[in-house]
N, C-alpha and C positions, 0 to 999 in steps of 0.2 A: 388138231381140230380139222374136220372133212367142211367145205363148204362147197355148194352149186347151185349154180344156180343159169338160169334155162332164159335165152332170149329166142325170141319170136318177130317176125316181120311177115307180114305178107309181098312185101318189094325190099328188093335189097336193101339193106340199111349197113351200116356201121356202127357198130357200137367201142366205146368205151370204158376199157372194163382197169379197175385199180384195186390190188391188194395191198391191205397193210395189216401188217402183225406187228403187237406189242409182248415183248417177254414178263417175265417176272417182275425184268427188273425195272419197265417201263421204258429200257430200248424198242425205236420202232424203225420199222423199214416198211418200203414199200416197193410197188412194182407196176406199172401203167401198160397197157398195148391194145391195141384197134381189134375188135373181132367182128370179122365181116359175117354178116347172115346171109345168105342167100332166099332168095321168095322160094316159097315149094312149088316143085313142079307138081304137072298133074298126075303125076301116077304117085303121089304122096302118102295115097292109101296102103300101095300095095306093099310087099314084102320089101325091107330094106334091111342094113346091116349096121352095127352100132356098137361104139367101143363100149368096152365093162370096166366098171369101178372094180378092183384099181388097178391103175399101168404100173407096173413098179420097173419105176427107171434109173434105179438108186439101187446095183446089183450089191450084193455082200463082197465086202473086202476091194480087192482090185479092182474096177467095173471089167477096164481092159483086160483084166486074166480071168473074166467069168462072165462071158457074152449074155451066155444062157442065163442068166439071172437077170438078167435085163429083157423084159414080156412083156405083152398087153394080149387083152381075147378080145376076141370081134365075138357077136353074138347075132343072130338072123330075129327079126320082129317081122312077124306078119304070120300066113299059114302056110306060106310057100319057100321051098329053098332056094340057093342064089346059086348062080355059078361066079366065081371070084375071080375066075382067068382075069387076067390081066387089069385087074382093082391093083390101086396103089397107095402108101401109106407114105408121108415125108413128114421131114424135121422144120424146122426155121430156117437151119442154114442150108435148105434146099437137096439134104438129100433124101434122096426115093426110092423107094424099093416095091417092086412092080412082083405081083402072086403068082406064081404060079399058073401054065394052063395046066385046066383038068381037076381046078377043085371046087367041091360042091358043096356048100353046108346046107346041111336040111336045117328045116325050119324048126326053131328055136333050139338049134346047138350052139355050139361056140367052139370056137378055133383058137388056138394059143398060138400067138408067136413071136417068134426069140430072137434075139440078133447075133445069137452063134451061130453055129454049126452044129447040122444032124439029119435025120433024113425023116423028110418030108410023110406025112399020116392026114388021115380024116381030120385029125383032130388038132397036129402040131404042125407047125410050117417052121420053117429057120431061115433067118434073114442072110446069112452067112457072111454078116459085115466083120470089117477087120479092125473095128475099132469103137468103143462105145456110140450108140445113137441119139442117143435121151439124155436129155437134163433138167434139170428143175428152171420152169419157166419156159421149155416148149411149146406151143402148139404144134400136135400132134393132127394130121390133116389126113382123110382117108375118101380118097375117090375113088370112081367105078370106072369101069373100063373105058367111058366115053370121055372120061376126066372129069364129071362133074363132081363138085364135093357133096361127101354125103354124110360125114360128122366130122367132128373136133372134139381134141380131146385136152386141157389146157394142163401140162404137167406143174402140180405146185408145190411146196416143200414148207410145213408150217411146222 
C-alpha cells in the first residue's frame, strides 16, 4: 500500500509524522520522526523541482553490487527550466551529493538519478557512490544551490 500525504504551513512548523503497519497476521510495527516544513518563500510560484513517485531504494539482489538500481527523478513544475548546478540531495546520516555544474532541466522533464557509476546526460546523472545510499525510513532531502530545502521525499517500505 502507497500512502501520502502533504503538509503545509505558512511559517515553519514541525510536524509529526507516525507509520504503522499491521500484517495479515495482526503483527504491527511502527515508525515515528519530526518533518520540518519550511514557510514558502516568495518566488513559490515560480518553476521549482520535485522528487517523482517512486524512489526505489531497495536495488534488486545485492544493493551494494547494483548501485544503479538504487534511483529516484527529480521532475521541473512550473513553465520554466532550472539550472541544477550545484542542487544537492542527502540521506539522514548526512550524506550529500552535490549536481553537477552545467545541468539544465527544461521544464517539465525529469532527470533520473543513480548512485552508481556512468556518464552523466540530459536526462541521467550518476551519484557515483561506493556504497548503498537509501533505506527504508529515509528522508530524502533535496536543495538548491543556496541550500534552501525544496522537497522531501520520506523513503517507506510497507
Amino acid at each position: 500500500m502507497i500512502v501520502s500525504h502533504s503538509y503545509e504551513s505558512s511559517t515553519e512548523r514541525t510536524f509529526t509524522v507516525t507509520l504503522q503497519v499491521t500484517d495479515q497476521q495482526s503483527f504491527r510495527a511502527s515508525a515515528t520522526d519530526d518533518v520540518l516544513v519550511e514557510a514558502p518563500s516568495d518566488d513559490a510560484e515560480g518553476p521549482s523541482v520535485k522528487f517523482v513517485w517512486p524512489f526505489h531504494y531497495d536495488a534488486e539482489g545485492d544493493d551494494a553490487a547494483n548501485l544503479n538500481d538504487e534511483y529516484f527523478t527529480l521532475r521541473t513544475t512550473g513553465e520554466e527550466g532550472i539550472d541544477l548546478s550545484g542542487w544537492s540531495v542527502e540521506n539522514d546520516r548526512g550524506d550529500t551529493f552535490v549536481l553537477p555544474e552545467g545541468i539544465r532541466l527544461a521544464a517539465g522533464r525529469d532527470v533520473t538519478i543513480y548512485s552508481g557509476s556512468g556518464v552523466n546526460s540530459s536526462t541521467h546523472l550518476y551519484l557515483h557512490a561506493t556504497a548503498p545510499v537509501w533505506d527504508a525510513g529515509d528522508l530524502a532531502t533535496l536543495r538548491n544551490a543556496d541550500g534552501q530545502i525544496v522537497d522531501y521525499y520520506l523513503l517507506v517500505s510497507c
